[in-house]
Structure formats: C-alpha cells, structure tokens
KEZA-270739 format. One record per residue: residue in three letters; x, y, z of N, C-alpha, C in turn. Coordinates in pm, whole numbers, plus 50000, padded with zeros to 5 digits. Layout:
AlaXYZXYZXYZ ...
END
This chain:
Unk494584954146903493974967446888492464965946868 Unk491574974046909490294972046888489624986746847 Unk488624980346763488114992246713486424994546812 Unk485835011346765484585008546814483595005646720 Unk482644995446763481754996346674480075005646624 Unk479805005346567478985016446523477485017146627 Unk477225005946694476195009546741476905015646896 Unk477635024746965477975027347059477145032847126 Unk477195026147256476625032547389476835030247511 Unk476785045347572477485046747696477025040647796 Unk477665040447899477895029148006477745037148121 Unk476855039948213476935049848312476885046948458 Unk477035029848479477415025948603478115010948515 Unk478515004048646479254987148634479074980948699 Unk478444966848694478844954348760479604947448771 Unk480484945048929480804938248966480814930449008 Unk481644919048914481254901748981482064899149118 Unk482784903849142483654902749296484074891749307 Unk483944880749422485074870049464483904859949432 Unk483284860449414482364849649450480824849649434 Unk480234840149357478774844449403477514836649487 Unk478354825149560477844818549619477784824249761 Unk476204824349843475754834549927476314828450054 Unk476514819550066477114815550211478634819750191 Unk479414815550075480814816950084481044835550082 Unk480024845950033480044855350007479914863650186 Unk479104856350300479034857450417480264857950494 Unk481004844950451482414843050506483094847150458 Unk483464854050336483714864650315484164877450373 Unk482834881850387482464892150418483104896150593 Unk483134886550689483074883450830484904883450777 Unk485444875450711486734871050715487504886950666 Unk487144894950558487634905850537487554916950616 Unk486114918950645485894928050776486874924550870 Unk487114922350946488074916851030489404917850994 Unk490014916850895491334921950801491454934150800 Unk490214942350783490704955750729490374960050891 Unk489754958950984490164963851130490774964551166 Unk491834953851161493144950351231494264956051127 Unk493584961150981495124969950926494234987550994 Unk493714987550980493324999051041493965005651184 Unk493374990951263494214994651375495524995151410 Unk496214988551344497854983451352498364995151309 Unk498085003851209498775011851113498285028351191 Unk496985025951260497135039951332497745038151464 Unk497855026151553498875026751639500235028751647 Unk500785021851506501745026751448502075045151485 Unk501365050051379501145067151362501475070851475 Unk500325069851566500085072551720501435072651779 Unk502055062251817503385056951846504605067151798 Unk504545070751663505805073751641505245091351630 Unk504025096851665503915109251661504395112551824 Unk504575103451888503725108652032505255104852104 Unk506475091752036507245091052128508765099152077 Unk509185109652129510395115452044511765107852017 Unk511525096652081512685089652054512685084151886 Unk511105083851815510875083551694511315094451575 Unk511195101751615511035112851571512835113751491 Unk512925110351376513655101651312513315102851141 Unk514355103751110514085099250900512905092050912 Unk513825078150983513315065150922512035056450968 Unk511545066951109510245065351147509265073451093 Unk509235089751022508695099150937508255088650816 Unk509035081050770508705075650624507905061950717 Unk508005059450763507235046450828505855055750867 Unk505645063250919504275069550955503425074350825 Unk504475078450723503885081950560503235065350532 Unk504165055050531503285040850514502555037250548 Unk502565042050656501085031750737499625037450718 Unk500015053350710499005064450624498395065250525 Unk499265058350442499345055850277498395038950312 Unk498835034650356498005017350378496785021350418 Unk496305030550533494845028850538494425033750456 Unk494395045950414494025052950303493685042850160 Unk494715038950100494525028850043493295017650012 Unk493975009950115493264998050153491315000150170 Unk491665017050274490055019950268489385022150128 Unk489975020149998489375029849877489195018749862 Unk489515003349852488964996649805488074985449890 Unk488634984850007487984974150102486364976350167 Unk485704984850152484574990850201484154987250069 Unk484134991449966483204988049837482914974449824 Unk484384967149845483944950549829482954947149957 Unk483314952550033482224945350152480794949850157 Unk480544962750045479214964950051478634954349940 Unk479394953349850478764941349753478394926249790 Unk479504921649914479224907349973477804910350013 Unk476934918950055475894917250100474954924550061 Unk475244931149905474334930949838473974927149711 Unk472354925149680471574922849588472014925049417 Unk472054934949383473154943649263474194951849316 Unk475334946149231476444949249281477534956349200 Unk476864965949165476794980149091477844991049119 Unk478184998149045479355010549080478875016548997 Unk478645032849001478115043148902479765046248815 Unk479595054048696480935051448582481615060748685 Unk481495073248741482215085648831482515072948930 Unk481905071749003482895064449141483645052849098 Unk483485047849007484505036648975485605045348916 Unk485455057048830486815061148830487495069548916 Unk486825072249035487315076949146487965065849217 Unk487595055749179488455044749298489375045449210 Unk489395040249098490165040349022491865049249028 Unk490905063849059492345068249010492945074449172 Unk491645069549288492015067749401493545056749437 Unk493235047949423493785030849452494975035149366 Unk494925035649243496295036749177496885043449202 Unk496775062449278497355066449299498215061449415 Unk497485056049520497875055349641499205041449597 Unk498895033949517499825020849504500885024349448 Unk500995036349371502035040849323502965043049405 Unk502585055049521502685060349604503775051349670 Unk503355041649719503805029349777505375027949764 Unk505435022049626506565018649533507565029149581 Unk507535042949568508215052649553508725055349723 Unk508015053649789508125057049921509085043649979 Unk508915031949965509345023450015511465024749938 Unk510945034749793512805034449741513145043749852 Unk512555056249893512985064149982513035060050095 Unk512595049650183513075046950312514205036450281 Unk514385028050169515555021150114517275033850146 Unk516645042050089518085048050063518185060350206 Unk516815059850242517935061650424518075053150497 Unk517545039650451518995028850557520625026750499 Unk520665033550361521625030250304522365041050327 Unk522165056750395522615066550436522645064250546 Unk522295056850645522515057850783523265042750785 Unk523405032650712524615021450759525845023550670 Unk526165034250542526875031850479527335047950518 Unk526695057950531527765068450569526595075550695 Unk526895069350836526745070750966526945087050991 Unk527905088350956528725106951006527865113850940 Unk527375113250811526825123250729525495123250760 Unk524735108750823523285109450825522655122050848 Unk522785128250974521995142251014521715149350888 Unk522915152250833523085167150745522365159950648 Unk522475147250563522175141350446520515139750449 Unk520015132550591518675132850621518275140950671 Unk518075155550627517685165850740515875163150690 Unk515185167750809513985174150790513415177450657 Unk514365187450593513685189750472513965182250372 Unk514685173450358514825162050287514095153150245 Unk513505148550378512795137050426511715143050329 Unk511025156150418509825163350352509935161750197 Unk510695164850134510915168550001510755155349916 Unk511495142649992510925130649908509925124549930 Unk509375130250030507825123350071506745132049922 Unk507365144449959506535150649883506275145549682 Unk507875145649693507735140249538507435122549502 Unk507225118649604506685102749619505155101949584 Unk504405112549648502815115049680502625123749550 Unk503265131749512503285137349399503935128449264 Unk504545122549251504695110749137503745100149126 Unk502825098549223502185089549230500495091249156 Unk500235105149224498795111349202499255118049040 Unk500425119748990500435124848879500045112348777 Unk500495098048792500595086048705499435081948721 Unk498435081848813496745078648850496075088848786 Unk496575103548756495795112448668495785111248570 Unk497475108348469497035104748330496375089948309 Unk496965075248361496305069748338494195071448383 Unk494285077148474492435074148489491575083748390 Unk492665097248318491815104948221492285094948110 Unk493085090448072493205083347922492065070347970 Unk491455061048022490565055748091489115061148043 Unk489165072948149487765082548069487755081947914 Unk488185078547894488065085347731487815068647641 Unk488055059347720487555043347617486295043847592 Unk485825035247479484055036147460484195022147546 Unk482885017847575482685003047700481794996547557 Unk481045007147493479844996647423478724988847462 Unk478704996347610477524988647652478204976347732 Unk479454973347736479714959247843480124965147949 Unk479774963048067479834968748192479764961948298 Unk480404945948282480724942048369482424937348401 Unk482684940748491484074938648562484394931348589 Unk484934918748544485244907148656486294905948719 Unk486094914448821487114919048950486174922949088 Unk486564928049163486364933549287486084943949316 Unk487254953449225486924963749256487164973149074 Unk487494983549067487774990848941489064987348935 Unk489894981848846490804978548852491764983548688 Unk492864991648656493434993848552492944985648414 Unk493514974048458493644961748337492384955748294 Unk491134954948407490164947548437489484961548370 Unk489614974148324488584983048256489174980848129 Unk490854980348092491174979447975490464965147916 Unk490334955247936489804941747926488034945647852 Unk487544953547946486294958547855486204967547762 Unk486834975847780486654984147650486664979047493 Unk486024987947426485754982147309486454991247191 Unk487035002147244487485013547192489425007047205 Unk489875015247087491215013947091492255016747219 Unk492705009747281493535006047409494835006947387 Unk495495008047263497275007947269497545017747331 Unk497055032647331497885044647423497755036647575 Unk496405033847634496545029547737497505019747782 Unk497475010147683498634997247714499825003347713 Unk500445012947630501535018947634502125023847775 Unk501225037847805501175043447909501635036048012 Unk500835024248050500515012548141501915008148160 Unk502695000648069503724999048033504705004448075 Unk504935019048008506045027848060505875029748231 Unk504095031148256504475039548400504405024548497 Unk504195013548453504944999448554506445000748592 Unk507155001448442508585004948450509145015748525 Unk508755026948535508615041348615508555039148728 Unk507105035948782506915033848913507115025649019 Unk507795010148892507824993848980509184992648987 Unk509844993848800511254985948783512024996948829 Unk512125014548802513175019648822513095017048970 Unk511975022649074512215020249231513175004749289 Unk512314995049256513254986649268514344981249183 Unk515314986649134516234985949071517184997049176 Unk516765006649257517305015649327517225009649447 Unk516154999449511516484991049604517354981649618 Unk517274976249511518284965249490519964972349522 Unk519864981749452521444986049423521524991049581 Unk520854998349644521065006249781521254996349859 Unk520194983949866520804970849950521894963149945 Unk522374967249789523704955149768524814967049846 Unk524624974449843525854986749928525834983550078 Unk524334977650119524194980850240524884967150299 Unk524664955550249525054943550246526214944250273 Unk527054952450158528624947250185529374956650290 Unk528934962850349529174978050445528524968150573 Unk527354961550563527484952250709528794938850697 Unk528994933150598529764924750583531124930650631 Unk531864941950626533194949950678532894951750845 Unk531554949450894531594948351003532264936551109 Unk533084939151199534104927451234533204918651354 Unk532474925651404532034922051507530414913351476 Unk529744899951529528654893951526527974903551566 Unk528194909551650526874916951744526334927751655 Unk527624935951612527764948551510527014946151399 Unk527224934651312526624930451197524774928251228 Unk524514922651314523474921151351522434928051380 Unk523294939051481522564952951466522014963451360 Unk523384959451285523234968451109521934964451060 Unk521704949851054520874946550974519324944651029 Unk519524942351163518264945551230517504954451211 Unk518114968251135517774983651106516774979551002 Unk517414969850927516464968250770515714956150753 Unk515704945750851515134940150844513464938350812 Unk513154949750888511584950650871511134959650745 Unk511884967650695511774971650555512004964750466 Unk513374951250484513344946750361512074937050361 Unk511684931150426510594923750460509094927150389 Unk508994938850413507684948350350508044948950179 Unk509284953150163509934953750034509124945349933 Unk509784934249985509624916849902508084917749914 Unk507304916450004506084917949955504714925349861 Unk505734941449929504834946249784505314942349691 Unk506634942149612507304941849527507164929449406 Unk507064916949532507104903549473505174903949458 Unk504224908449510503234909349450502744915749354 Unk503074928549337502944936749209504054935949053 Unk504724927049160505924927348967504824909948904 Unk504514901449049503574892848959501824896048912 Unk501584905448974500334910848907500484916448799 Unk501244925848767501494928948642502704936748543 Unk503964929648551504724930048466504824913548411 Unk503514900448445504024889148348502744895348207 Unk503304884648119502384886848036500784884448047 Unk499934894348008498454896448032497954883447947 Unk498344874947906497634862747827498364850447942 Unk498804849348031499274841048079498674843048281 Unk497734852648239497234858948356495444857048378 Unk495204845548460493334847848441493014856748504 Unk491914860348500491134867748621491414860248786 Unk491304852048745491144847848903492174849348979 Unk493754846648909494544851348948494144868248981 Unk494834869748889494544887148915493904890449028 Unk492684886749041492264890949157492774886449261 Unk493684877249302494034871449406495134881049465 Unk496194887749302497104893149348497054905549407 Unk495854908149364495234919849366494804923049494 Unk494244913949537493474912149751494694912349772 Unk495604905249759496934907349838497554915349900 Unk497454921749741497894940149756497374951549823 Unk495714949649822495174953349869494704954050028 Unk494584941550035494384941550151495444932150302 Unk495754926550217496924912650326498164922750367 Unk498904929550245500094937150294499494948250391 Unk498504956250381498554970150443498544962150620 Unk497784947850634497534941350739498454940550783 Unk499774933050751500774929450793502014942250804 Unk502034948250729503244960150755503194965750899 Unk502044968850942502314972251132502804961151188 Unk502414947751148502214938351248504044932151238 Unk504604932751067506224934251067506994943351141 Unk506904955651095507734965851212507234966651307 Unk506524964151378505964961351546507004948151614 Unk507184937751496507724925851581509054922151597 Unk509514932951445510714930551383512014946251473 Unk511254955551509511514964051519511474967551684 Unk512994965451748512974970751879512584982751931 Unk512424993151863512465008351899510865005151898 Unk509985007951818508915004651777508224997751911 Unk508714986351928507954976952041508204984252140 Unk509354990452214509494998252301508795014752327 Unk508155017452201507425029152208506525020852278 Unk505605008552193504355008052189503955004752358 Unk505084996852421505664992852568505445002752622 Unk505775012952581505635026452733504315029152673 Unk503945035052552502325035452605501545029452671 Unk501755017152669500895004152745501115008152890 Unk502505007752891502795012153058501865025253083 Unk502445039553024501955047253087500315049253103 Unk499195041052992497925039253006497445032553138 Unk498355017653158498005010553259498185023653423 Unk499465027753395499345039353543498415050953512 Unk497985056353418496665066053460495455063753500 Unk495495045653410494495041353468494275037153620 Unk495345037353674495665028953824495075042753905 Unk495685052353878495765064253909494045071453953 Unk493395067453829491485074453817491275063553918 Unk491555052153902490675037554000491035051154152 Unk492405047854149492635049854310491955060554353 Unk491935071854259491625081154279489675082454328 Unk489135075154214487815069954242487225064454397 Unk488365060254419488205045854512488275054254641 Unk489405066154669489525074054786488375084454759 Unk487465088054637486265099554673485265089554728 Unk485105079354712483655068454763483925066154904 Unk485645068554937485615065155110484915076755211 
END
C-alpha cells in the first residue's frame, strides 16, 4: 500500500523509455515494426473485404471473424504508431490526457478480444454439437447481440479501470518503463494508494480472462468428444478443420495474456512485460489473418476468386485499351 507524500505534484505529460535506447538498434526497430503493423493492417482488412463482399461468408462464424480482425487493427493502431513515433524521436513524451486515452483505448479493445473469441468458441460448439439447431440458435440477431455485449463489456472494464487511474497522485515520477501506457506500468508509478486499483485489476482479469476461457475450455471439451462419435476419418477431420484456426488464435491470445498478467507481479520484470506485451500487441493482430487465411478453406477460396475476378477485369481494361489504340 502506498501512501502520498506531502510535497505532491502533478504530472502533466510522461516519458517513455520504450524498447531500447540505443539509436541504431532503435532504427531497426523502427523498420522491423513498421513493417509488422502493415502487414496486420493489410491481412485483417483483406480479411473484412473478403468476407463482406463474398456471400458464401456471410455466416455466424465469419461475422465474428470480421468483428476480429476489426478489433486487431483498431487495437494494434492505438498502440503501434505511438511506439514508432518515439523510435525516432528526440523526447519521448506522452501528454497525461493521451496516455490515458491510449490507455483506456488499448484496454478496452483487449478486453474486447477475450470476450469475442468465447463467442466465436460457442458457435463452433453450436454448429458441431447441435448441427439441426444452428440457424435458429445462430440467427442474425444473436450474433449481433453478443458482439454487442462483447464491445460493450469491454469499453465498460477500460472505463472504470482508466477513471480509478485518473485519480492516482504520480508525485512528480513520470516515467514509464514500457512502450506504451500500460495498466500495471502506471500502477508501478504511482505514489498514491493503489489497492482499489489492484483489486479492480484483479477481479476484472478474472472477468474478462478466466471466466471467458473457462467457457472455452468447457465448449471445446464438448466439441472434442462430439468429433470423437464421429465414425468416419474424413468426417472427424472436417469437424475439426472448422476450429482449427480459432483454436489456434485462442492459445495465443490466451497463453500470452494469462502470462502477462495473472503470474505474480514480483516474479515479473519490466522487460518481460514488455515483451508480453509487443506480443499482444502487435505479433497476434499480425498473425490472426495470416492463421485463418491458411488454416481455413472457405476463406482461401474467397480470397481465390477475388484474385481471379481482379486478374479478368484487369485482362478485360488491357484488351479493351489495346482495341481503342488499333
């Protein structure tokens, strides 16, 4: 518990120490991340693109895949642009308002995550474990309704934690040693009493991390033994092909954020932290298009006829070009 002390004073921007402060490694850096966040950028709106545009998508379980990949740039953009303005600059500064705008930006959106990924869990577990009922069970407004309370559970747990946040004294220490504004990495400075926050913190990990996956777990062990009654190799294969690329995404947010922070905070450096933290930030949103793109037949076959039908319009203007010049 910490108390404040009497000479208090406010803190009205922060430095960030980021990854590094050596200027060449801060270059490569800079070149190596840029390049990360393009390619989740791009992957995740081709994605979108893909499943807005081909109706064979047009599906539960592609709706909640287009909410992800949405949710990843969004994301990923709240924090990946700030770090890259700091690799290449001089003071590497955040005013106190925009750091708690990332703040309660980023957390919302990671929440977000968690919750969305139980809801595409339990419509593979409605579409391999009761097939007949899917339509009626996954209708439209369903889908809508848990998207909605996913995006809405999420921005509600980023509001109380980032106003209980507002309210720590800093005392004048205002540097971050992180990347970006980070929950734990503001609780770490404050100088003002932190148990509500640690509390809070606490309950809404359990809320947002353990109950979701605890509902994955259980929806997969159903789904597991419902492919296992399947008699046929081919049959079984297919079942699980469905989930393959979700469970895949699963394990990664999951297995990165239960080790960022449900171990104990004394058994945790910074440096870690931050590592788990880029992970989260930026490596998964990269890879989730690039999993259901490779893992996912329907998916590759959208992205296949766009390619096709681009390559023939384009054939189409040439020829067309080619007979006005004769």
């Amino acid at each position: 518990m910490k108390h404040t002390p009497k000479n208090e004073t406010s803190v009205t921007e922060f430095i960030v120490l980021g990854l590094s402060n050596l200027h060449d490694t801060q270059l490569g850096l800079f070149v190596l991340f840029l390049i990360m966040y393009l390619i989740t950028l791009t992957g995740n709106t081709i994605i979108i693109v893909a499943i807005q545009l081909d109706p064979r998508l047009s599906t539960p379980m592609y709706f909640f895949l287009s909410n992800l990949s949405f949710l990843d740039i969004c994301y990923t953009t709240s924090v990946v642009p700030q770090m890259l303005t700091h690799f290449l600059a001089e003071h590497k500064t955040i005013s106190f308002t925009r750091c708690m705008t990332q703040l309660y930006v980023s957390l919302s959106l990671g929440s977000i995550e968690f919750i969305l990924l139980a809801a595409m869990a339990y419509d593979r577990y409605v579409a391999i474990c009761h097939p007949l009922q899917y339509t009626a069970t996954m209708s439209r407004m369903v889908c809508v309704q848990m998207a909605v309370v996913s995006w809405g559970s999420g921005f509600f747990n980023s509001l109380v934690q980032t106003v209980l946040t507002m309210r720590l004294s800093f005392c004048g220490f205002n540097t971050i040693n992180h990347f970006a504004c980070e929950a734990v990495a503001l609780l770490k400075m404050a100088c003002s009493d932190t148990y509500v926050n640690e509390v809070v913190l606490v309950i809404a990990s359990f809320l947002i991390l353990i109950v979701p996956a605890f509902f994955i777990i259980l929806s997969y062990g159903r789904i597991i033994t419902s492919i296992l009654r399947i008699r046929s190799l081919e049959g079984r294969y297919k079942a699980f092909s469905t989930c393959a690329s979700h469970l895949t995404v699963v394990t990664l947010c999951y297995g990165t954020a239960i080790f960022a922070y449900m171990r104990p905070r004394a058994s945790v450096s910074p440096s870690q932290d931050k590592m788990f933290s880029l992970f989260y930030a930026l490596v998964t949103p990269m890879l989730n298009p690039i999993i259901y793109s490779l893992r996912n037949q329907e998916v590759k076959g959208a992205l296949s006829k766009r390619s096709i039908e681009s390559k023939k319009i384009h054939n189409v203007e040439e020829k067309g070009q080619s007979e006005g010049n004769m």
